[in-house]
PDB file with one MODEL, atoms N, CA, C and O in Angstrom:
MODEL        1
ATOM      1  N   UNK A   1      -5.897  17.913  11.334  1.00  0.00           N
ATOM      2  CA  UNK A   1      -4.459  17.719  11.412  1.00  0.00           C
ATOM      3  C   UNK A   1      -4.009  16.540  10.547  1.00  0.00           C
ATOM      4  O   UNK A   1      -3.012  16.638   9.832  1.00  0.00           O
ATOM      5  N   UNK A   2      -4.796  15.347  10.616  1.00  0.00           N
ATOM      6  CA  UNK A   2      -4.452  14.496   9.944  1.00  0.00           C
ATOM      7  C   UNK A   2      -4.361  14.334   8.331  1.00  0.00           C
ATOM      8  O   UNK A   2      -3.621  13.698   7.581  1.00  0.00           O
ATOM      9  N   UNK A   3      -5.493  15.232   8.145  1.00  0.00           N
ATOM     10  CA  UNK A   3      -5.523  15.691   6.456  1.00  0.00           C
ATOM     11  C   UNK A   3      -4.434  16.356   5.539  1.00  0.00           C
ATOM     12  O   UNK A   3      -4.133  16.102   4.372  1.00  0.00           O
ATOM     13  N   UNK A   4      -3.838  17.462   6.589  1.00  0.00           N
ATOM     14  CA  UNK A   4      -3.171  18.516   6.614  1.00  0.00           C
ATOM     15  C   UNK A   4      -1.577  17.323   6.250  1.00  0.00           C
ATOM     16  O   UNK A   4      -0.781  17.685   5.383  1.00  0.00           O
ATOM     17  N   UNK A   5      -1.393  16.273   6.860  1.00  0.00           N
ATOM     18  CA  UNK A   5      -0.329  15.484   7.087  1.00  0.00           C
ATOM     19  C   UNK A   5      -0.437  14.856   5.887  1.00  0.00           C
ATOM     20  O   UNK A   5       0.338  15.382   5.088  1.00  0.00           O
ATOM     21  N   UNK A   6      -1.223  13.724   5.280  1.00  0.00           N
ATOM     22  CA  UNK A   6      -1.943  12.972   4.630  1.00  0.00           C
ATOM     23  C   UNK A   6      -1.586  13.745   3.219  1.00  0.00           C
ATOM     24  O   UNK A   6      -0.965  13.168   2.327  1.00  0.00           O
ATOM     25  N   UNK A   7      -2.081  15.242   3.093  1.00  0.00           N
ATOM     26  CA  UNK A   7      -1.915  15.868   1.843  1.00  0.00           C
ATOM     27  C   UNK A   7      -0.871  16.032   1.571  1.00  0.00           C
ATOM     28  O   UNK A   7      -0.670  16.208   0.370  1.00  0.00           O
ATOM     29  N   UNK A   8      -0.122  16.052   2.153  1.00  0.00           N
ATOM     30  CA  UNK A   8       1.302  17.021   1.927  1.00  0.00           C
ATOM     31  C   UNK A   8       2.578  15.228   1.663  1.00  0.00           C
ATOM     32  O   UNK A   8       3.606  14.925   1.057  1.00  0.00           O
ATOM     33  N   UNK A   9       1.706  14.672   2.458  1.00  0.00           N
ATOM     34  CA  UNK A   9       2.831  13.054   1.913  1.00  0.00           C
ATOM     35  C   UNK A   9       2.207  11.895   1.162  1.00  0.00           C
ATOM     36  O   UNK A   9       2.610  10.733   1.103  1.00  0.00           O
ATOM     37  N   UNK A  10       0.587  12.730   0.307  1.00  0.00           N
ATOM     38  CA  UNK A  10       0.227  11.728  -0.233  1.00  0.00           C
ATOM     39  C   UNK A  10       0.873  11.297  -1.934  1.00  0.00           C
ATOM     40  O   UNK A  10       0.433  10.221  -2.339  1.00  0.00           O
ATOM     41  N   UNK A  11       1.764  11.975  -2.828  1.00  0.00           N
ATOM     42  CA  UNK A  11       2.786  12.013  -3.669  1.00  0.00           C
ATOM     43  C   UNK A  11       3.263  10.319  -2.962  1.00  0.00           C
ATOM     44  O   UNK A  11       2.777   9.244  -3.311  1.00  0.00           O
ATOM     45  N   UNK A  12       4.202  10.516  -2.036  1.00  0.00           N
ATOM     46  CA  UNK A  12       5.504   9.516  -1.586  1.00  0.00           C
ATOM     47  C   UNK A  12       4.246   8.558  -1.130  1.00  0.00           C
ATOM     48  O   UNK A  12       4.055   7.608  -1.889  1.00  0.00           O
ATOM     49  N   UNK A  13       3.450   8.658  -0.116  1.00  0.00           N
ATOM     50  CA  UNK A  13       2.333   7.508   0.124  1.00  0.00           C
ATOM     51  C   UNK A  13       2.077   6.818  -1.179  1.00  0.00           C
ATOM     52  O   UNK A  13       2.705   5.765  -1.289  1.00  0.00           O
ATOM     53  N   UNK A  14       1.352   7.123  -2.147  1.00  0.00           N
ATOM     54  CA  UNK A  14       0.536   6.581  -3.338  1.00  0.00           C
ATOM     55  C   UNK A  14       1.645   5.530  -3.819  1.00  0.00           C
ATOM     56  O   UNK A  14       1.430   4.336  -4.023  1.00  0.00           O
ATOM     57  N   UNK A  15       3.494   6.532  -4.034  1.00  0.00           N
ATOM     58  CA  UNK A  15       4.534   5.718  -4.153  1.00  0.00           C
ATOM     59  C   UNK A  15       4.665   4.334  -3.833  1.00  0.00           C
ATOM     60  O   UNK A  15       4.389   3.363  -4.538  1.00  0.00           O
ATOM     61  N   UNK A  16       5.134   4.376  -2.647  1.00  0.00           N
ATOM     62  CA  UNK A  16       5.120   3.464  -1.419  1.00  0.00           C
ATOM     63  C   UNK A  16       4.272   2.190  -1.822  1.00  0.00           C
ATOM     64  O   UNK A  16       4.713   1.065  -2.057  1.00  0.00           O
ATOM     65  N   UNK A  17       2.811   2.665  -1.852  1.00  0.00           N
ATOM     66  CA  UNK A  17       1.776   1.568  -1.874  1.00  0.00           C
ATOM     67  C   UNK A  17       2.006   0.500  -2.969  1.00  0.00           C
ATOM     68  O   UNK A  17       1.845  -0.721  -2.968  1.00  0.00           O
ATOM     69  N   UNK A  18       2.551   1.604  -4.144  1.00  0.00           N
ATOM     70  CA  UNK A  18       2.174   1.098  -5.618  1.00  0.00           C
ATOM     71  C   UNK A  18       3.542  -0.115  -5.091  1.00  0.00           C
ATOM     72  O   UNK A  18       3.468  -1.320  -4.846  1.00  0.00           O
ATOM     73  N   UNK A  19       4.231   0.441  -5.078  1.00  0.00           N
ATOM     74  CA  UNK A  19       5.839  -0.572  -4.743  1.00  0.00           C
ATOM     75  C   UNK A  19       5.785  -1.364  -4.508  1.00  0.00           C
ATOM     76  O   UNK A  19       6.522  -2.142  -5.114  1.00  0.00           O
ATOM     77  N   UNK A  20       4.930  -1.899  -3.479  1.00  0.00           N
ATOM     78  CA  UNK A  20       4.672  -2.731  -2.697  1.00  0.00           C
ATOM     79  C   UNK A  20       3.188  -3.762  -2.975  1.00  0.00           C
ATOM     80  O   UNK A  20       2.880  -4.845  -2.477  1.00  0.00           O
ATOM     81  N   UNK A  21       2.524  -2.945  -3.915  1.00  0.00           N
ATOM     82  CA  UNK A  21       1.534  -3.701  -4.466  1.00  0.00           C
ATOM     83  C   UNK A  21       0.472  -3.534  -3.755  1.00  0.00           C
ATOM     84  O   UNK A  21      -0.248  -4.532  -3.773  1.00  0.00           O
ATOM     85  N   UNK A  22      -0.019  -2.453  -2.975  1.00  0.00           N
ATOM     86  CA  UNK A  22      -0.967  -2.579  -1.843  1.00  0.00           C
ATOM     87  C   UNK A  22      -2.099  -2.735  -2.865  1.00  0.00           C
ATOM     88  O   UNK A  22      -2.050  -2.111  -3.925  1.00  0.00           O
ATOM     89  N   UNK A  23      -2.968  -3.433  -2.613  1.00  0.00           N
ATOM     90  CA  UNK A  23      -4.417  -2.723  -3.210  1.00  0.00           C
ATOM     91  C   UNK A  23      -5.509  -1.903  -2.355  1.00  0.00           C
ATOM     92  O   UNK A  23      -6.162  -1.088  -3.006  1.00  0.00           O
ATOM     93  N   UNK A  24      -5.744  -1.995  -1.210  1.00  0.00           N
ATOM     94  CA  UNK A  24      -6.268  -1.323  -0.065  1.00  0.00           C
ATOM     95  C   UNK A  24      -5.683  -0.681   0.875  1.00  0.00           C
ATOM     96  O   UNK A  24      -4.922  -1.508   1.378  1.00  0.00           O
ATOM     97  N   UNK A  25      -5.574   0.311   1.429  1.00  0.00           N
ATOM     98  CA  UNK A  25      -4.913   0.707   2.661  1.00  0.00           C
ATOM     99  C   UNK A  25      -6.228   1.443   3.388  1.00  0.00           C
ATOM    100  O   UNK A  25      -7.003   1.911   2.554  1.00  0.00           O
ATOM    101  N   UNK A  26      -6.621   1.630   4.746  1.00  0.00           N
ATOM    102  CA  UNK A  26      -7.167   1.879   5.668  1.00  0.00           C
ATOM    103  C   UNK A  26      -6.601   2.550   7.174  1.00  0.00           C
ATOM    104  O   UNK A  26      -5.875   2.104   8.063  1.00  0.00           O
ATOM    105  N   UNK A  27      -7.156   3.549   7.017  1.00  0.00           N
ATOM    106  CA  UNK A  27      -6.526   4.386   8.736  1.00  0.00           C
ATOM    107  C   UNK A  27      -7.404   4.218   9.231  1.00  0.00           C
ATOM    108  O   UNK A  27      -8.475   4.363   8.643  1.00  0.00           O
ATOM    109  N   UNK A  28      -7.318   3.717  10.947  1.00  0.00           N
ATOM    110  CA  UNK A  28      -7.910   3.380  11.774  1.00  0.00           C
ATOM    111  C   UNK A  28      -7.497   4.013  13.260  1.00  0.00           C
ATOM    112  O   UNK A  28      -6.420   4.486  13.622  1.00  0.00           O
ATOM    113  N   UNK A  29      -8.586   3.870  13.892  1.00  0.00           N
ATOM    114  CA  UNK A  29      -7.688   4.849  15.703  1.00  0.00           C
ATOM    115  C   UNK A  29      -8.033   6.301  15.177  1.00  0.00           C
ATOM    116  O   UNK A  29      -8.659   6.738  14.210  1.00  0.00           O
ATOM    117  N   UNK A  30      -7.206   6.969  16.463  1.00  0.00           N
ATOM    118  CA  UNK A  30      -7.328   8.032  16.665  1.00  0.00           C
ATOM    119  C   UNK A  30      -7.219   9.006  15.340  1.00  0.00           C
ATOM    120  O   UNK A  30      -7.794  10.093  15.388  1.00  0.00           O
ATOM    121  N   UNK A  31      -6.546   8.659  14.248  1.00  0.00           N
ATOM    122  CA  UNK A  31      -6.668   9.297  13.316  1.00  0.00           C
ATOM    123  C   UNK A  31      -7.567   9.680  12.569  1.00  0.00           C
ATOM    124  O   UNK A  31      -7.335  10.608  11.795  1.00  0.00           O
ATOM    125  N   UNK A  32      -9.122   8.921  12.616  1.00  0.00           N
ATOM    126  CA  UNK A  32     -10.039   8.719  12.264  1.00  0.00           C
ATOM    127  C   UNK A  32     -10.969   9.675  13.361  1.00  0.00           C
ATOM    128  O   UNK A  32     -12.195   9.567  13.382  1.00  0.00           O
ATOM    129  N   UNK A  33     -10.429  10.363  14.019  1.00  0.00           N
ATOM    130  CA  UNK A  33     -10.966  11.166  15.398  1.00  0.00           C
ATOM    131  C   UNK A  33     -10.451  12.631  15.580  1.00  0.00           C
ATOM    132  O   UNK A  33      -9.350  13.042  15.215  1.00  0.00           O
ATOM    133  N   UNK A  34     -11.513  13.410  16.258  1.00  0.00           N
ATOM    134  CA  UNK A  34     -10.476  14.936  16.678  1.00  0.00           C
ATOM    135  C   UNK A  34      -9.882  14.713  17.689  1.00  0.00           C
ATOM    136  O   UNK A  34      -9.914  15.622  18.518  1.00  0.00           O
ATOM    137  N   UNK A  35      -9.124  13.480  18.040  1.00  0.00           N
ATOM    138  CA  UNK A  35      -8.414  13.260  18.799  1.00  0.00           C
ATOM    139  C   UNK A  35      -7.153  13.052  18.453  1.00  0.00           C
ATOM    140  O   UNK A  35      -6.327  12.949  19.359  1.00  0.00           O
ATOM    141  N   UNK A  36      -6.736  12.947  17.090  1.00  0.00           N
ATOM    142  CA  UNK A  36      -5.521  12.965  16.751  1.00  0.00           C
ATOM    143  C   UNK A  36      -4.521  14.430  17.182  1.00  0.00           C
ATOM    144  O   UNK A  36      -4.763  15.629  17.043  1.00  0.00           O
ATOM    145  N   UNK A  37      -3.599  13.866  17.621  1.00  0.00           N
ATOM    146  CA  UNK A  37      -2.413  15.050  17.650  1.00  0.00           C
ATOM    147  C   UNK A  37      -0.805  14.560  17.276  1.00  0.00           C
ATOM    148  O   UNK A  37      -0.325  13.446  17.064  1.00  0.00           O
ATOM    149  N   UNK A  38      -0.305  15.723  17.295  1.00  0.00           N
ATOM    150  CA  UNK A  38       0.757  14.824  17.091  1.00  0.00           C
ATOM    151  C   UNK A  38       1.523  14.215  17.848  1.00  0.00           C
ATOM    152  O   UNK A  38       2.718  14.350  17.585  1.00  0.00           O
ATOM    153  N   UNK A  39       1.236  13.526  18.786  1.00  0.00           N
ATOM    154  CA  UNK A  39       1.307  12.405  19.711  1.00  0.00           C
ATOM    155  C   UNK A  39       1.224  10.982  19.009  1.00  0.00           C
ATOM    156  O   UNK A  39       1.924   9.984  19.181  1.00  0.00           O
ATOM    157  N   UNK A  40       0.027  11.230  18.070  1.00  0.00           N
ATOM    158  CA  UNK A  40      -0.720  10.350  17.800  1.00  0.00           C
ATOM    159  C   UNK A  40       0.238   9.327  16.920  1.00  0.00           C
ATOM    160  O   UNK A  40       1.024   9.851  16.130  1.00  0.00           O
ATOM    161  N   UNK A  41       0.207   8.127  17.011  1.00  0.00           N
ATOM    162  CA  UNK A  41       0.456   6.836  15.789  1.00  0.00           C
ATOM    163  C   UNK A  41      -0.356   7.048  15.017  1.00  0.00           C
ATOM    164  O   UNK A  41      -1.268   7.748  15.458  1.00  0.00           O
ATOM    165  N   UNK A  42      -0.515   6.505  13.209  1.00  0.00           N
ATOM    166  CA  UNK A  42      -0.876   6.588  12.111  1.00  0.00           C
ATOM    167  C   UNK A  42      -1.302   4.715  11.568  1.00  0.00           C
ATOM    168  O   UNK A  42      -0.812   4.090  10.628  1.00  0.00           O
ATOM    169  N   UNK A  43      -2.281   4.290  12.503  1.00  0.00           N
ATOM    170  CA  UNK A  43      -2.736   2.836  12.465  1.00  0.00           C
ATOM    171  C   UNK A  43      -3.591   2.298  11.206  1.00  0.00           C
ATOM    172  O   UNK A  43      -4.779   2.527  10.979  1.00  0.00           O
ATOM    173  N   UNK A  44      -2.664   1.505  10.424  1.00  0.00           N
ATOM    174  CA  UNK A  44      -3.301   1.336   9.295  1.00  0.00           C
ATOM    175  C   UNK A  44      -3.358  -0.472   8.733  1.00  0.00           C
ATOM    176  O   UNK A  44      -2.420  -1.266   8.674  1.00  0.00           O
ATOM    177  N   UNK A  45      -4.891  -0.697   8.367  1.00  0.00           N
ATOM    178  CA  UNK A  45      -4.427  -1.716   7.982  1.00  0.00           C
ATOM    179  C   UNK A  45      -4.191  -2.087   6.245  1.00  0.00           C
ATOM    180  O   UNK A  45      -5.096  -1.749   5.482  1.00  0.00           O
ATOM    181  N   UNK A  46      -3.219  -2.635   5.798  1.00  0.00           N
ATOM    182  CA  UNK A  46      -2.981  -2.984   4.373  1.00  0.00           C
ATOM    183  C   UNK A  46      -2.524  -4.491   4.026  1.00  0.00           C
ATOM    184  O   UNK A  46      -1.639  -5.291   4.330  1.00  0.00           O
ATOM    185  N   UNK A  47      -4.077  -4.355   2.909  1.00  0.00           N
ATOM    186  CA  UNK A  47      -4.013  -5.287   1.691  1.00  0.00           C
ATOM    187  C   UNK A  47      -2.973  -5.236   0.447  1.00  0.00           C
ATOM    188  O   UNK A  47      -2.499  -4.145   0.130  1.00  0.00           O
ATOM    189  N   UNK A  48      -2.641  -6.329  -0.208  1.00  0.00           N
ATOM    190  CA  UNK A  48      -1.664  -6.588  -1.129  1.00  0.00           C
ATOM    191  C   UNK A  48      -1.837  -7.933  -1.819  1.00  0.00           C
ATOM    192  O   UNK A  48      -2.236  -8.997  -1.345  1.00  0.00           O
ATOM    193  N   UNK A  49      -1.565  -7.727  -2.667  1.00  0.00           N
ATOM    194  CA  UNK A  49      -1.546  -8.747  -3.842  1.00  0.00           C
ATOM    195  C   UNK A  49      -0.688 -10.055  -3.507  1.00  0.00           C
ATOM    196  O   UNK A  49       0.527  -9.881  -3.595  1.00  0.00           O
ATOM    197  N   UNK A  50      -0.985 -10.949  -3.250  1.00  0.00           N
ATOM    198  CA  UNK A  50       0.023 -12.148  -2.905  1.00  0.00           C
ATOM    199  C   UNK A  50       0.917 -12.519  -3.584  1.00  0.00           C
ATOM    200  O   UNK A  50       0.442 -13.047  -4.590  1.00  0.00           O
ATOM    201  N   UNK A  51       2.062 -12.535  -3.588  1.00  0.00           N
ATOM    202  CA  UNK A  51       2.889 -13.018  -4.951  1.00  0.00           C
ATOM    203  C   UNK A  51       3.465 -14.098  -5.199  1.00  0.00           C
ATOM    204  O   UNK A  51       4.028 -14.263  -6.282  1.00  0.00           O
TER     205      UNK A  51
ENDMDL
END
């Protein structure tokens, strides 16, 4: 499920990151599990370039 989500908004994601300068991003929790549903939060932690 989470892939399925992930693919379809990774275009505007990649966006987002670049904008903002991320250099790392990481999903963590249930998303990382067959426990995700769509219940689920999308727990991530992100790195960025200090400015």
């Amino acid at each position: 499920m989470i892939q399925s989500f992930l693919s379809n908004k990774l275009p505007e994601i990649k966006k987002l990151l670049k904008a903002h300068k991320v250099t790392k991003a990481y999903i963590f929790g249930s998303a990382c599990t067959e426990s995700f549903n769509d219940k689920s939060d999308i727990d991530l932690l992100i790195m960025r370039i200090k400015s």
